[in-house]
C-alpha positions as CSV (number, residue, x, y, z in Angstrom):
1,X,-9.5,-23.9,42.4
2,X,-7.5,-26.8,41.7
3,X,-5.2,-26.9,38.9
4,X,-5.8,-29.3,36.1
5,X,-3.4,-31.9,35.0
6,X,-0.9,-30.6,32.5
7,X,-1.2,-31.9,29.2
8,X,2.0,-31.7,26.6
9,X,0.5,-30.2,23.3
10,X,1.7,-29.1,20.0
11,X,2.7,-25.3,19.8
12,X,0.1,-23.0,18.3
13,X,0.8,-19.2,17.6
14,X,-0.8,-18.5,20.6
15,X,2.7,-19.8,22.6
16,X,4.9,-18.5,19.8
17,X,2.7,-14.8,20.8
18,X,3.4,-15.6,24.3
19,X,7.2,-16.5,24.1
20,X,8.3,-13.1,21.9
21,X,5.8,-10.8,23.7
22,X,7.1,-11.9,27.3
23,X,10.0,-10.4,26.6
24,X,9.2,-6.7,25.5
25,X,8.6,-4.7,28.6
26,X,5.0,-4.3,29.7
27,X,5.1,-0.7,29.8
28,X,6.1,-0.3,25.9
29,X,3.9,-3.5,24.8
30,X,0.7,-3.4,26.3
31,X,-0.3,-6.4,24.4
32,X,3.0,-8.2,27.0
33,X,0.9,-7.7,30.1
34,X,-0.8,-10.2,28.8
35,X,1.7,-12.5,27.7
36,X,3.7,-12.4,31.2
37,X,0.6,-13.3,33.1
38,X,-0.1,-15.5,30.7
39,X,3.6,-17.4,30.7
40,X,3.5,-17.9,34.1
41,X,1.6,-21.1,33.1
42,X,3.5,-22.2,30.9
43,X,6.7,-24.7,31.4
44,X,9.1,-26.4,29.4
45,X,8.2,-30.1,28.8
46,X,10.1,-32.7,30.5
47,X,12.5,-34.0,27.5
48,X,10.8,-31.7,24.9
49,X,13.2,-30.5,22.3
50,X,12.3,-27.4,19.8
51,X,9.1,-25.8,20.8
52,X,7.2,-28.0,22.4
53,X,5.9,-27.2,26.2
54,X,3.5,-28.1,28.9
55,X,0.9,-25.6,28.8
56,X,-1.7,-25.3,31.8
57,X,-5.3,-25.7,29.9
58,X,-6.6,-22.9,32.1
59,X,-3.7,-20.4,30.8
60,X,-4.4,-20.9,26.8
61,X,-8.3,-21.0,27.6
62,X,-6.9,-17.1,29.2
63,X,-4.8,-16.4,26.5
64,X,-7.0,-17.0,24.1
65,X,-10.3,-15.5,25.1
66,X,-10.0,-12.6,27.2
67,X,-8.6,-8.7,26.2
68,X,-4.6,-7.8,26.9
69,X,-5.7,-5.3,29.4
70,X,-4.8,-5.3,33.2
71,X,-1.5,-5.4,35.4
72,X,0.3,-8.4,35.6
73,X,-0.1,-10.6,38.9
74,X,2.7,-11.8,41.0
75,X,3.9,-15.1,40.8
76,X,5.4,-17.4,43.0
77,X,8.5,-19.7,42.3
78,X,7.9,-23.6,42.8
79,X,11.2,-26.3,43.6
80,X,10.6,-27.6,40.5
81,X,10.9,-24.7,38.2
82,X,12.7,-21.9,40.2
83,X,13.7,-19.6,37.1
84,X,9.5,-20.3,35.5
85,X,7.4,-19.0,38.4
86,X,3.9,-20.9,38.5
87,X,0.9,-21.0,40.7
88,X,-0.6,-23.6,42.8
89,X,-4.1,-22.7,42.5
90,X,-5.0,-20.4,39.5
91,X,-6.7,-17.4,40.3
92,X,-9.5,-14.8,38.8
93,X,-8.0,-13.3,35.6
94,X,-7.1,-9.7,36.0
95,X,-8.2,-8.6,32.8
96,X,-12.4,-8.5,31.8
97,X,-13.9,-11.6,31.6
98,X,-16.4,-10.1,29.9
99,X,-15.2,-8.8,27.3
100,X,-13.9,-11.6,25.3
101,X,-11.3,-11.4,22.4
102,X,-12.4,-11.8,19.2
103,X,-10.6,-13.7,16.6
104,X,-9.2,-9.8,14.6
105,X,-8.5,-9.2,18.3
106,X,-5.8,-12.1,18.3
107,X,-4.4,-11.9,15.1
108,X,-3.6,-8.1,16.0
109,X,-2.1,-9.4,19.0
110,X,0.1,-12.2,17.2
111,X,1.2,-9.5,14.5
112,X,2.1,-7.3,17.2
113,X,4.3,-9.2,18.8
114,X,6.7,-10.7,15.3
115,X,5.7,-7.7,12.9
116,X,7.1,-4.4,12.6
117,X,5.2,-1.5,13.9
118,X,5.7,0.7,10.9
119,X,2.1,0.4,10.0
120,X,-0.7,2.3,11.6
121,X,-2.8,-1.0,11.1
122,X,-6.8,-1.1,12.3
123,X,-7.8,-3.9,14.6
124,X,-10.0,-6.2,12.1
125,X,-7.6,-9.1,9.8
126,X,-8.9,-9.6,6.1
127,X,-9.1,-13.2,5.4
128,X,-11.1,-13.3,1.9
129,X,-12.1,-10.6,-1.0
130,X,-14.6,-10.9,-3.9
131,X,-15.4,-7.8,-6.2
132,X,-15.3,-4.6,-4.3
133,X,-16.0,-6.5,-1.1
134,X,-13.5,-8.0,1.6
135,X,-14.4,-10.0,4.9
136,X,-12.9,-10.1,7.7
137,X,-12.6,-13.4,10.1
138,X,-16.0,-12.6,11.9
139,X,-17.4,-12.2,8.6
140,X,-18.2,-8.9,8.2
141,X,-18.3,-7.7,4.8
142,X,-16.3,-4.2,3.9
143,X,-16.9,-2.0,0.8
144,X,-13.5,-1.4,-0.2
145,X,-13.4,2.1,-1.6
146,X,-9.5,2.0,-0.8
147,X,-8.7,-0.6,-3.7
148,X,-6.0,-1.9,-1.8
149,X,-4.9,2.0,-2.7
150,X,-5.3,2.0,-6.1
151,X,-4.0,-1.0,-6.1
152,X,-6.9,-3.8,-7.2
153,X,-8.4,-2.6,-9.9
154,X,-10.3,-5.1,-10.9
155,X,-11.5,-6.1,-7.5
156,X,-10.4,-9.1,-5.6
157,X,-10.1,-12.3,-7.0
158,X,-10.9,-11.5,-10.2
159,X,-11.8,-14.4,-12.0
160,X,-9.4,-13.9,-14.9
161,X,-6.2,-12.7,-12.7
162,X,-7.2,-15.7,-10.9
163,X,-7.2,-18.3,-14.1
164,X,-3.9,-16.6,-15.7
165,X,-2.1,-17.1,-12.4
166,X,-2.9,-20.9,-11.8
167,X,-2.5,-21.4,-15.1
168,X,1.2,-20.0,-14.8
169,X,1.7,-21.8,-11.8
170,X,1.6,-24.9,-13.0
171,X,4.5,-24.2,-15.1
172,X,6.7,-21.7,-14.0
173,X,6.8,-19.7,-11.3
174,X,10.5,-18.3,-11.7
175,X,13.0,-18.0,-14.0
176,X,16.3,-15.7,-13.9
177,X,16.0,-12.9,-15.8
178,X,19.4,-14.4,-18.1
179,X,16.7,-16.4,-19.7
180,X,13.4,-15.2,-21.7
181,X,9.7,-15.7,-20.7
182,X,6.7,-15.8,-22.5
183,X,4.6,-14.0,-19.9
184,X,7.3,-11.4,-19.6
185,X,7.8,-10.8,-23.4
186,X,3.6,-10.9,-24.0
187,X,3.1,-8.1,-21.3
188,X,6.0,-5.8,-22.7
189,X,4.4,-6.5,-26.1
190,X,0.8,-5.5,-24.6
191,X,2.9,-2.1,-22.8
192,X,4.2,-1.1,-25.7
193,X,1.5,-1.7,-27.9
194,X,-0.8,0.8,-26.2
195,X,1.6,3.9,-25.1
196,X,4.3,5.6,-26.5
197,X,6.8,3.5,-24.9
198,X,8.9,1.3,-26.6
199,X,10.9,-0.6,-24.1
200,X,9.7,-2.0,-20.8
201,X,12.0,-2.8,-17.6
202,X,10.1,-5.1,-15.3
203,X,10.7,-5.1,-11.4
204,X,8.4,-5.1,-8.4
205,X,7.2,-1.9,-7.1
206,X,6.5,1.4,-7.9
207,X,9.4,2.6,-5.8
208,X,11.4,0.2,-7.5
209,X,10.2,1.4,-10.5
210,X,11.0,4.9,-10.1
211,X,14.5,3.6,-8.7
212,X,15.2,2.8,-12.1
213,X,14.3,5.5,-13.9
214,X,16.0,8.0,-11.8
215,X,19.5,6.1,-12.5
216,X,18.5,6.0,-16.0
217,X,18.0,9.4,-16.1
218,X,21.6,10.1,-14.7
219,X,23.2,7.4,-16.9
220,X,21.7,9.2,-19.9
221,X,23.3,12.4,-19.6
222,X,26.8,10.2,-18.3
223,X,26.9,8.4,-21.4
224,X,26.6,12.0,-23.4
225,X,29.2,13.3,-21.5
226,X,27.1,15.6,-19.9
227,X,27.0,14.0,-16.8
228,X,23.7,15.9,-14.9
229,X,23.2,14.8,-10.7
230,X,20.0,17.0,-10.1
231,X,16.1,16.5,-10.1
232,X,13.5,18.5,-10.2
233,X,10.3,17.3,-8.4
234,X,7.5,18.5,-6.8
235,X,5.8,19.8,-3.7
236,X,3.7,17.0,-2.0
237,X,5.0,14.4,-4.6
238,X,5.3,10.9,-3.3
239,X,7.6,8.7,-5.3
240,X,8.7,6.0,-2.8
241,X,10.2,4.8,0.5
242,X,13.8,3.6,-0.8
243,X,16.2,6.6,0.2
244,X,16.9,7.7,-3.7
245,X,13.1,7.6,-4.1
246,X,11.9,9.2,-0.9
247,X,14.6,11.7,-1.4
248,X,12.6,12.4,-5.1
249,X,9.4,13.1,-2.6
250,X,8.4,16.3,-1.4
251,X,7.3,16.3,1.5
252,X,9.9,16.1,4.4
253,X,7.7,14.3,7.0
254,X,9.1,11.6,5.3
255,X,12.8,12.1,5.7
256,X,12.9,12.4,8.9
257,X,15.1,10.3,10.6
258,X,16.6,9.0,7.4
259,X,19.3,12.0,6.8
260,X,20.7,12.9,5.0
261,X,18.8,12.6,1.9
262,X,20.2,11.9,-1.5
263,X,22.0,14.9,-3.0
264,X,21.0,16.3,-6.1
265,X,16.9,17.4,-5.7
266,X,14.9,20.7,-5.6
267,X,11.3,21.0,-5.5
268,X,8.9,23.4,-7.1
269,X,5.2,24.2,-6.4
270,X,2.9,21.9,-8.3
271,X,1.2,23.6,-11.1
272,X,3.7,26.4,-11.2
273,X,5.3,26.4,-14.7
274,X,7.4,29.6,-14.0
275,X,8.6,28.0,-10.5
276,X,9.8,25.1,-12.6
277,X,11.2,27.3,-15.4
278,X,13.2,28.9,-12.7
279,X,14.6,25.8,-11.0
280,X,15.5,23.4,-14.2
281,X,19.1,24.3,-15.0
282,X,22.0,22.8,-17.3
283,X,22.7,20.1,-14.0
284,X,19.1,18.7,-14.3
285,X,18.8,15.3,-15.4
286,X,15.2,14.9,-15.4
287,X,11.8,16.5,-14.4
288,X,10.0,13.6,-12.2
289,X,6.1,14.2,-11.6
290,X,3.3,12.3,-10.6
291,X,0.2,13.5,-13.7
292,X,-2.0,12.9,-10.5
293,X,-0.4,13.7,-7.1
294,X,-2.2,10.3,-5.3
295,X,-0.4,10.9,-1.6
296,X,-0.1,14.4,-1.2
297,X,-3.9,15.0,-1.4
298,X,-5.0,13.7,-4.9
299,X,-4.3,17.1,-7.1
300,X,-4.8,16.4,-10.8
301,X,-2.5,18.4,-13.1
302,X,-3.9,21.4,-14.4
303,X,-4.6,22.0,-17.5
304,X,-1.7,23.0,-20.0
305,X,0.6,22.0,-16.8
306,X,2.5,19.0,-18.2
307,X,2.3,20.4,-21.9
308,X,4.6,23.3,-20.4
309,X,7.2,20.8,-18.5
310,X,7.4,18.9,-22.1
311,X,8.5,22.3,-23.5
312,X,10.8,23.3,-20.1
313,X,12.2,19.9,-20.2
314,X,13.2,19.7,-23.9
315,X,14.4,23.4,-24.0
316,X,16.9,22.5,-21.5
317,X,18.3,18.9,-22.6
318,X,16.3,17.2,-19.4
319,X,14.6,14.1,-19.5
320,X,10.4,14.0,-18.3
321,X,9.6,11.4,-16.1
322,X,5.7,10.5,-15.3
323,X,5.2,8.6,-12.2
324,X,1.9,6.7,-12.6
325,X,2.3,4.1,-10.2
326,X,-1.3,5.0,-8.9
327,X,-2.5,7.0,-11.3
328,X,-2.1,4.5,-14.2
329,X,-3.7,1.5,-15.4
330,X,-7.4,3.5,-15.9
331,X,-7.7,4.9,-12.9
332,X,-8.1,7.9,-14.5
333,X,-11.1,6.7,-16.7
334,X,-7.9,6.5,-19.7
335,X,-5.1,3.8,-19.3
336,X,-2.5,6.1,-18.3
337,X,-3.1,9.8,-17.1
338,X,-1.1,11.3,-19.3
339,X,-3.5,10.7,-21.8
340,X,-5.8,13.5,-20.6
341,X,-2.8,15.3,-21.9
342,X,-1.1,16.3,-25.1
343,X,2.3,15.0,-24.4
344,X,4.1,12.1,-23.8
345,X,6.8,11.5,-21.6
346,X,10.4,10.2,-22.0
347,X,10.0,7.6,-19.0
348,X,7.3,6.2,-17.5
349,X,6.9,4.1,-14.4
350,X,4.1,1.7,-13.8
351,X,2.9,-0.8,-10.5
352,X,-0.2,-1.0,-8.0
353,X,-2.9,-2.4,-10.4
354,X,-0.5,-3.3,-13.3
355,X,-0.7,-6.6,-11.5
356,X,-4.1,-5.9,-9.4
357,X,-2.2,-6.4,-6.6
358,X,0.6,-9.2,-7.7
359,X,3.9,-7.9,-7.0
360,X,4.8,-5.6,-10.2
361,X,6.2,-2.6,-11.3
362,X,7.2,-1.5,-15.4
363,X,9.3,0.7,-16.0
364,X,8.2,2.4,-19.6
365,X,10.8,4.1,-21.9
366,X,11.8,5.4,-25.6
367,X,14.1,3.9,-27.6
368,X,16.3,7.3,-27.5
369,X,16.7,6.6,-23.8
370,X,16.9,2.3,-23.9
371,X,20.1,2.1,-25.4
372,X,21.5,3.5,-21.5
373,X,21.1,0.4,-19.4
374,X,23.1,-2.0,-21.2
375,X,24.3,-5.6,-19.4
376,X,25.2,-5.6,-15.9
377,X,23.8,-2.0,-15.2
378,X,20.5,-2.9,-13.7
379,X,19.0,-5.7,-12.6
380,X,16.2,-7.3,-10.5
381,X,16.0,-10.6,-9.5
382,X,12.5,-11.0,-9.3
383,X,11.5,-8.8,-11.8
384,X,9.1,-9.7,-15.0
385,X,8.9,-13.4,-13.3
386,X,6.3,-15.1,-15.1
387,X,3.9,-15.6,-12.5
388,X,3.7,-11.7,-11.6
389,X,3.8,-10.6,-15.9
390,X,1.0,-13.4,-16.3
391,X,-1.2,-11.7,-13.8
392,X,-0.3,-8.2,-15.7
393,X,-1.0,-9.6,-19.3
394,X,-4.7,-10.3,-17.6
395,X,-5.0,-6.9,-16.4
396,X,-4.4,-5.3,-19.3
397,X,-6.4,-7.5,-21.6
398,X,-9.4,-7.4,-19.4
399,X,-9.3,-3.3,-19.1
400,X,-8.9,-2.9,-22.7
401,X,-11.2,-6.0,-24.2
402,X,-13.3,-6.1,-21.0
403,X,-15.0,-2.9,-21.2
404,X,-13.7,-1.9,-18.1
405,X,-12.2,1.7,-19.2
406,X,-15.7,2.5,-20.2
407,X,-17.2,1.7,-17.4
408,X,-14.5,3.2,-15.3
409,X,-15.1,6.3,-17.1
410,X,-18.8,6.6,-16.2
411,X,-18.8,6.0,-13.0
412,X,-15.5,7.8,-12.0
413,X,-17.7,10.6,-12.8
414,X,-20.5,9.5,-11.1
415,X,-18.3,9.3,-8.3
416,X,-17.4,13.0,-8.3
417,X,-20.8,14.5,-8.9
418,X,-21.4,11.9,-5.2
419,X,-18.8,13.7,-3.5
420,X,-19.5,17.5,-4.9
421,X,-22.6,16.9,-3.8
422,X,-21.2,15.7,-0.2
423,X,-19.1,18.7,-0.4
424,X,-21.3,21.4,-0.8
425,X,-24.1,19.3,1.8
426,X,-21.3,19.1,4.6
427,X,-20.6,22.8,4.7
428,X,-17.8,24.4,6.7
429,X,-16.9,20.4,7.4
430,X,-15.3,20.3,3.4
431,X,-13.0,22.4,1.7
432,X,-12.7,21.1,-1.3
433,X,-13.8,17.8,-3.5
434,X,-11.2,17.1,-6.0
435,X,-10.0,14.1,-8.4
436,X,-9.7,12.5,-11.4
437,X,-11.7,9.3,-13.0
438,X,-12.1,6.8,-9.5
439,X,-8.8,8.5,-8.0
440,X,-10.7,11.3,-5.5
441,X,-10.6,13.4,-2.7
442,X,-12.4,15.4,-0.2
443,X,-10.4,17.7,1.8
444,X,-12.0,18.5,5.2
445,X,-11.7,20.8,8.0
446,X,-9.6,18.8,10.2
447,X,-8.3,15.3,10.7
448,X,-9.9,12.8,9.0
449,X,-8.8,9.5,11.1
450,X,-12.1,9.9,13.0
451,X,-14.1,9.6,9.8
452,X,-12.0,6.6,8.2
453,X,-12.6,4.7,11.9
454,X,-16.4,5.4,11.6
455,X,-17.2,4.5,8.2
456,X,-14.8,1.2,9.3
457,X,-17.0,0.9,12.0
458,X,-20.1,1.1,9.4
459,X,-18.8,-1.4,6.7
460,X,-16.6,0.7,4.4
461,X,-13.0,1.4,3.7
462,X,-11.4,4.6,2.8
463,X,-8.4,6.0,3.2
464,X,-6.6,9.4,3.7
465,X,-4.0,11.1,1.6
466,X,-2.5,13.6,4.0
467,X,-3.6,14.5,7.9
468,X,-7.1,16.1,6.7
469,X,-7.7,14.3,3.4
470,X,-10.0,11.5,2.7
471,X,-9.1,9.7,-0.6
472,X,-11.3,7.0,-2.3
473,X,-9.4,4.6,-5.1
474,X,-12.2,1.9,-5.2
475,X,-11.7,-0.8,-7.8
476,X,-12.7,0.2,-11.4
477,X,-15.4,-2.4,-11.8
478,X,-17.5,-0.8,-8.5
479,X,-21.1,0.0,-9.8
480,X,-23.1,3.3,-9.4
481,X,-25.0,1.3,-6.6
482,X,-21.9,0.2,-4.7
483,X,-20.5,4.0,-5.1
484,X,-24.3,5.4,-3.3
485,X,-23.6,2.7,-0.6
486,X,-20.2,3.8,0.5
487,X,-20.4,7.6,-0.2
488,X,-23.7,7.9,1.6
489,X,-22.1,6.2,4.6
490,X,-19.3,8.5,4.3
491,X,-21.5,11.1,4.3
492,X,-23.3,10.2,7.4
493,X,-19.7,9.9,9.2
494,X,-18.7,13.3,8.3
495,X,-21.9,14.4,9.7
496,X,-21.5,13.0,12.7
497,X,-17.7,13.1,13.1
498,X,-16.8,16.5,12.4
499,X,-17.7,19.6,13.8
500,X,-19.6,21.8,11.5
């Protein structure tokens, strides 16, 4: 077959995939066998400057239609272009012609070759949500029982996080923190005004979040002079991914590489007051604990458990920190999980659906301890920017005047009568069904990525918290209908996906 006249075009992502994925090595980038074959089509244009190349039509029509699977063909060198091998007739594609790539198909490939591989990402690209309900670019609806994890809690798009942020937007969208902001100062207002806290530190993660409460916590004692460098955390707690943070989180599949770790933290078994009685000593600044463990397998506190770290926390000077980056903001079925408690806590920190998935984190605090970061101690730049607090005042008004918490309530415990009932159907397949409010679990008999694929594969997102736990954070507006849609899906996948 001839070769069609070459045509100079604009460059589409397709030749910015091409360019960076020619240059990985086939055998580590399976996604570059494709790309070298592909480039061998593609040359420089005469006089082009930047980006722009000639581009055989019959390499993008390749490119972009068939799978990155195949070796890659030889090539042979023309006068013309010696160093940009071409070929004079174009032959049969080595990869299936009959299996042609779908659009999720060739974003995964473009994100493969700029982004990262530190996520264990599924082949479909979201391009749109609604509700509890995201698309993909086919179209295909999902049932998003993952929440973004925990994260949109009151489901995509929501139409009055929507309005507050293009209101803000078209008036500020920054502002260094040396200045005030409405937004900011209404949301602190709205923080304070419903938990014990009385000072709020904005930022914009959880990890960031719990960042600054853990120098806080050291600052405190400093400024007493009683200067304290330990922690006391917990076993399977999950508290971030900067190094201070994910040297707070116990479980040591996520240190590795990253040693060593922070200095300064001990862990004791969740739930075990005299464990923790034993650890805390005159060198602990603070006891740090999630109310609901989210990561390590969704284990709620049990009862009395955080009563009794209030008492072992005061009896020895220490400060009590409650992470409730996921399990805040009514996940629970209340605002905040402590709630379910008698206590309160010292510090608390907030993100994930604070801002229903806006970039935001709070850190909550008492006036004993907001006295400790004074001017120049802490800062971030982007923190309590007015678009992001906007979003959060929204949140908060809508779960408190919206009826939300209610609701949430009711069918967080619909949601766990679904899954005992799952539990005790499936057998041998579950060990356990556990939670709190819409923040749940069922622990199974063995790895659970087979059962997240399938119920993919069948419309609906969860997501696991540990090797052989399937969690399900869906947003807090999902009805009891949307909840016997997804669970009896996942029910069906267990079935089929695990051995009994």
């Amino acid at each position: 077959m001839a070769i069609a006249p070459q045509t100079t075009i604009r460059p589409l992502a397709d030749d910015r995939a091409i360019e960076r994925a020619v240059a990985k090595s086939p055998g580590e980038n399976p996604r570059g066998r494709l790309a070298i074959w592909a480039a061998q089509f593609v040359d420089p244009a005469p006089g082009a400057r930047g980006s722009s190349r000639t581009v055989l039509p019959e390499a993008r029509a390749l490119f972009t239609s068939t799978r990155p699977h195949g070796p890659r063909l030889p090539a042979r060198p023309t006068p013309e272009h010696p160093n940009r091998p071409r070929l004079v007739s174009l032959p049969r594609s080595p990869f299936s012609e009959e299996r042609p790539m779908t659009h999720d198909a060739k974003v995964a490939a473009e994100a493969a070759a700029v982004l990262l591989g530190n996520y264990n990402a599924p082949p479909i690209s979201l391009v749109r949500g609604e509700g509890c309900y995201v698309f993909d670019s086919e179209g295909k609806r999902y049932l998003d029982l993952m929440g973004g994890i925990a994260t949109v809690g009151l489901g995509h798009c929501h139409p009055k996080v929507l309005a507050a942020l293009e209101e803000q937007a078209h008036k500020l969208w920054h502002v260094s923190n040396l200045f005030g902001s409405d937004p900011k100062i209404r949301l602190a207002e709205q923080l304070v005004e419903h938990s014990f806290a009385d000072r709020v530190f904005f930022c914009n993660s959880g990890a960031e979040a719990n960042e600054a409460a853990l120098k806080l916590a050291r600052r405190y004692h400093a400024d007493r002079d009683d200067p304290r460098p330990e922690f006391l955390a917990f076993e399977r707690s999950f508290h971030g991914r900067t190094l201070f943070t994910v040297s707070a989180t116990g479980n040591p599949a996520y240190w590795k590489g990253f040693e060593p770790m922070v200095d300064g933290f001990s862990f004791a078994p969740f739930g075990d007051l005299e464990a923790v009685r034993q650890a805390v000593t005159p060198r602990t600044a603070a006891i740090l604990v999630e109310p609901v463990q989210g990561e390590g397998g969704v284990w709620p506190s049990p009862r009395g458990f955080l009563e009794g770290l209030r008492e072992i926390a005061d009896a020895a000077g220490a400060l009590l920190i409650f992470d409730e980056v996921q399990s805040g903001m009514g996940r629970t079925g209340k605002l905040f999980a402590y709630e379910h408690s008698n206590v309160t806590p010292d510090l608390m920190t907030l993100a994930k659906a604070l801002g229903n998935g806006i970039p935001i984190g709070a850190l909550c605090v008492t006036e004993a301890c907001a006295g400790v970061l004074v001017p120049g101690s802490h800062a971030s730049t982007f923190g309590g920017n007015p678009l992001a607090t906007a979003c959060g005042s929204a949140v908060l008004t809508e779960l408190l005047e919206g009826g939300v918490l209610e609701k949430a309530r009711a069918t967080g415990d619909f949601l766990g009568q679904r899954l005992d009932s799952v539990a005790r159907a499936a057998g041998s397949r579950v060990v356990e069904s556990r939670g709190l409010g819409l923040l749940r679990a069922l622990e199974c008999n063995g790895p659970v990525a087979p059962v997240i694929d399938r119920c993919r594969e069948e419309g609906v997102l969860v997501i696991s918290a540990g090797a052989n736990t399937l969690r399900l954070a869906p947003p807090l507006i999902i009805s009891e209908a949307q909840i016997d849609e997804g669970v009896d899906v996942l029910e069906h996948a267990l079935r089929d996906v695990l051995a009994g």
